[in-house]
Kinemage of the C-alpha trace (Angstrom):
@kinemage 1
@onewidth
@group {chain A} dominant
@subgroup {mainchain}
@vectorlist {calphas} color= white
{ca unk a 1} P 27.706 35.171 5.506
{ca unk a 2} L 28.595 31.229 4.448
{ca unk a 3} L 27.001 30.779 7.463
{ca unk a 4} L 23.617 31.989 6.253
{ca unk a 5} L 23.799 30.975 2.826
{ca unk a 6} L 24.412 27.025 4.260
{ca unk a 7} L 21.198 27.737 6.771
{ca unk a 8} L 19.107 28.432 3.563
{ca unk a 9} L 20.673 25.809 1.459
{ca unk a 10} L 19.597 22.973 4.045
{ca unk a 11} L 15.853 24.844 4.900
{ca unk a 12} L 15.683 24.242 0.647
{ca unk a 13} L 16.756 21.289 1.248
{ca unk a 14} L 14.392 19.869 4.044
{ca unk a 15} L 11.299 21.427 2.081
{ca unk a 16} L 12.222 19.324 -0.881
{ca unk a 17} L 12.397 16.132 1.155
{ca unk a 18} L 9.110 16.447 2.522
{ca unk a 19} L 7.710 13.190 2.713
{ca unk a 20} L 4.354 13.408 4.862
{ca unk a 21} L 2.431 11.546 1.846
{ca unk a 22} L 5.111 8.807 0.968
{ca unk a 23} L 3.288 5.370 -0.366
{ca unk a 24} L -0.155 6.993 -0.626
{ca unk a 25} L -2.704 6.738 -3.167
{ca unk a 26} L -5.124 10.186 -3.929
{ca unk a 27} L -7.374 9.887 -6.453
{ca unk a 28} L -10.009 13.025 -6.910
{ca unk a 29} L -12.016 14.400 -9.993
{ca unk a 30} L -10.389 17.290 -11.712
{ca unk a 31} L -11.446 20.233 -13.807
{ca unk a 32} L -14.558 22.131 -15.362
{ca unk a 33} L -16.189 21.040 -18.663
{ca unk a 34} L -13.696 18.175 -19.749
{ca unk a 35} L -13.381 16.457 -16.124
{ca unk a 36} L -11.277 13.797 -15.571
{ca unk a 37} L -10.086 11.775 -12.823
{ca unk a 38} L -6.839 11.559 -11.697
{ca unk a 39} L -4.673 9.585 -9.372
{ca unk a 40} L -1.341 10.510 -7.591
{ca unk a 41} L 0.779 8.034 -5.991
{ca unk a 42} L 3.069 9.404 -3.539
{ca unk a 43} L 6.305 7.127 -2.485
{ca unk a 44} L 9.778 7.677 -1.039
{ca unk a 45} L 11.846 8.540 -3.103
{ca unk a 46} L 15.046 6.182 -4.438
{ca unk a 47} L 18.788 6.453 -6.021
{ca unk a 48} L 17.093 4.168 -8.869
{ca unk a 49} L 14.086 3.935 -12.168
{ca unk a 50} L 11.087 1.943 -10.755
{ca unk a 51} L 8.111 1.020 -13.393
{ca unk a 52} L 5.263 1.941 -11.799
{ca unk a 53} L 1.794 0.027 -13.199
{ca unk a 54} L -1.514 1.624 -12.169
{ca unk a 55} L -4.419 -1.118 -12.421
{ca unk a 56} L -8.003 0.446 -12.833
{ca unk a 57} L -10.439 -1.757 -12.214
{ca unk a 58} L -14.320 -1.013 -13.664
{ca unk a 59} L -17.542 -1.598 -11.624
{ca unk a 60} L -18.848 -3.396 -14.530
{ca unk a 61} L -17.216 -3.034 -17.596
{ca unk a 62} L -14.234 -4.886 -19.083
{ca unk a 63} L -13.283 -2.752 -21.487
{ca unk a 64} L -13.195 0.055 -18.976
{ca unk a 65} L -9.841 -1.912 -17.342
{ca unk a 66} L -6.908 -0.621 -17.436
{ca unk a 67} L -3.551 -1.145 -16.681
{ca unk a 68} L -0.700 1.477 -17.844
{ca unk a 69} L 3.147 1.609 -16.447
{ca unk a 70} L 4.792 4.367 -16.248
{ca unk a 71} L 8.665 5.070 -15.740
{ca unk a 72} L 9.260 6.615 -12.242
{ca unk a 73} L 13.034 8.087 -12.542
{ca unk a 74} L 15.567 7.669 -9.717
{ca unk a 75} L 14.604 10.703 -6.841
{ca unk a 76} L 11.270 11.609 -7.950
{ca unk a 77} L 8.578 11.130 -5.352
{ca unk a 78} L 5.309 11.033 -7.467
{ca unk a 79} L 3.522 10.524 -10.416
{ca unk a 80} L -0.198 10.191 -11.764
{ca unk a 81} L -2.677 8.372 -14.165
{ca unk a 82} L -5.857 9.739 -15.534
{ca unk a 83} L -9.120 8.953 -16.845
{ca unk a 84} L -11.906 11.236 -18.781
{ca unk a 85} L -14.785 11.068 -16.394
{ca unk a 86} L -17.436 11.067 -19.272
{ca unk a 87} L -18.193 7.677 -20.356
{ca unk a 88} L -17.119 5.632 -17.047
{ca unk a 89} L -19.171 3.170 -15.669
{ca unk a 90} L -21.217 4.277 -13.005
{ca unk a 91} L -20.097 2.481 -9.458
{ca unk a 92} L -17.180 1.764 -7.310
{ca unk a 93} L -13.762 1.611 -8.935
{ca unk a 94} L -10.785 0.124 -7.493
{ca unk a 95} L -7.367 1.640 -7.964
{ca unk a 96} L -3.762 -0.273 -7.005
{ca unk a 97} L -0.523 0.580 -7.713
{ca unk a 98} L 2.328 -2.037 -8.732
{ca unk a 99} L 5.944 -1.985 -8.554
{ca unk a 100} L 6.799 -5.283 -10.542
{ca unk a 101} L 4.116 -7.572 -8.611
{ca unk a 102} L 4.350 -6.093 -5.448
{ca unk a 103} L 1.040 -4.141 -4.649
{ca unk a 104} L 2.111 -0.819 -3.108
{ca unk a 105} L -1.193 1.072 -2.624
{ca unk a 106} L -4.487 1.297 -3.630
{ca unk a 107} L -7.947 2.963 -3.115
{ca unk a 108} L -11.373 2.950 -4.114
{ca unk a 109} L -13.591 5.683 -5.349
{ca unk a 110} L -17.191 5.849 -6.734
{ca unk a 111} L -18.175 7.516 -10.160
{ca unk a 112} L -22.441 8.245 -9.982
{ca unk a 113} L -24.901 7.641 -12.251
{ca unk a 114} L -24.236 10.476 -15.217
{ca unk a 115} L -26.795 12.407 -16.298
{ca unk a 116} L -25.694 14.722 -19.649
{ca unk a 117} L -22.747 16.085 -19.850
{ca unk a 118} L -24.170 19.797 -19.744
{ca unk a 119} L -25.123 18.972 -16.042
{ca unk a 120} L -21.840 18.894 -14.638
């Protein structure tokens, strides 16, 4: 019987430390109505807090920039940013993700010309 229950334990175990994404960038548009777009940064995980900075940059806007840090606590293995999709700039957008100044990923995507919002 201990036998089994330590056979699950580890199978829980391996599942959890799954790491087939680690340092990747994903970002894809989400939802129906209020869409936004959203991107997940995957990394190996760590016995310590890392601040995490995601950079957007616009196709042509300034004031579309952004940069936002987030806390990534000690063993967690992801976390995500977001934008509204209504009211981007139209064109490419480039995403990185920082860890201090050390660029650790990043990714483009491209955001079409919007017609109204009652199209989508």
């Amino acid at each position: 019987m201990k036998l089994i229950i330590f056979f699950l334990m580890s199978l829980n175990i391996s599942f959890a430390q799954d790491t087939s994404n680690a340092d990747s960038l994903i970002c894809e548009v989400l939802g129906e109505g209020s869409k936004r777009i959203q991107c997940t940064y995957f990394i190996q995980r760590v016995a310590y807090d890392r601040n995490i900075t995601f950079d957007w940059k616009s196709p042509s806007l300034e004031k579309d920039h952004r940069k936002r840090t987030i806390i990534l606590n000690a063993h967690h293995g992801s976390l995500y940013d977001f934008r509204y999709y209504y009211g981007r700039s139209p064109g490419e957008w480039h995403v990185s993700v920082k860890d201090g100044d050390t660029k650790l990923a990043e990714t483009t995507f491209v955001i079409k010309e919007q017609a109204d919002e009652e199209e989508y």
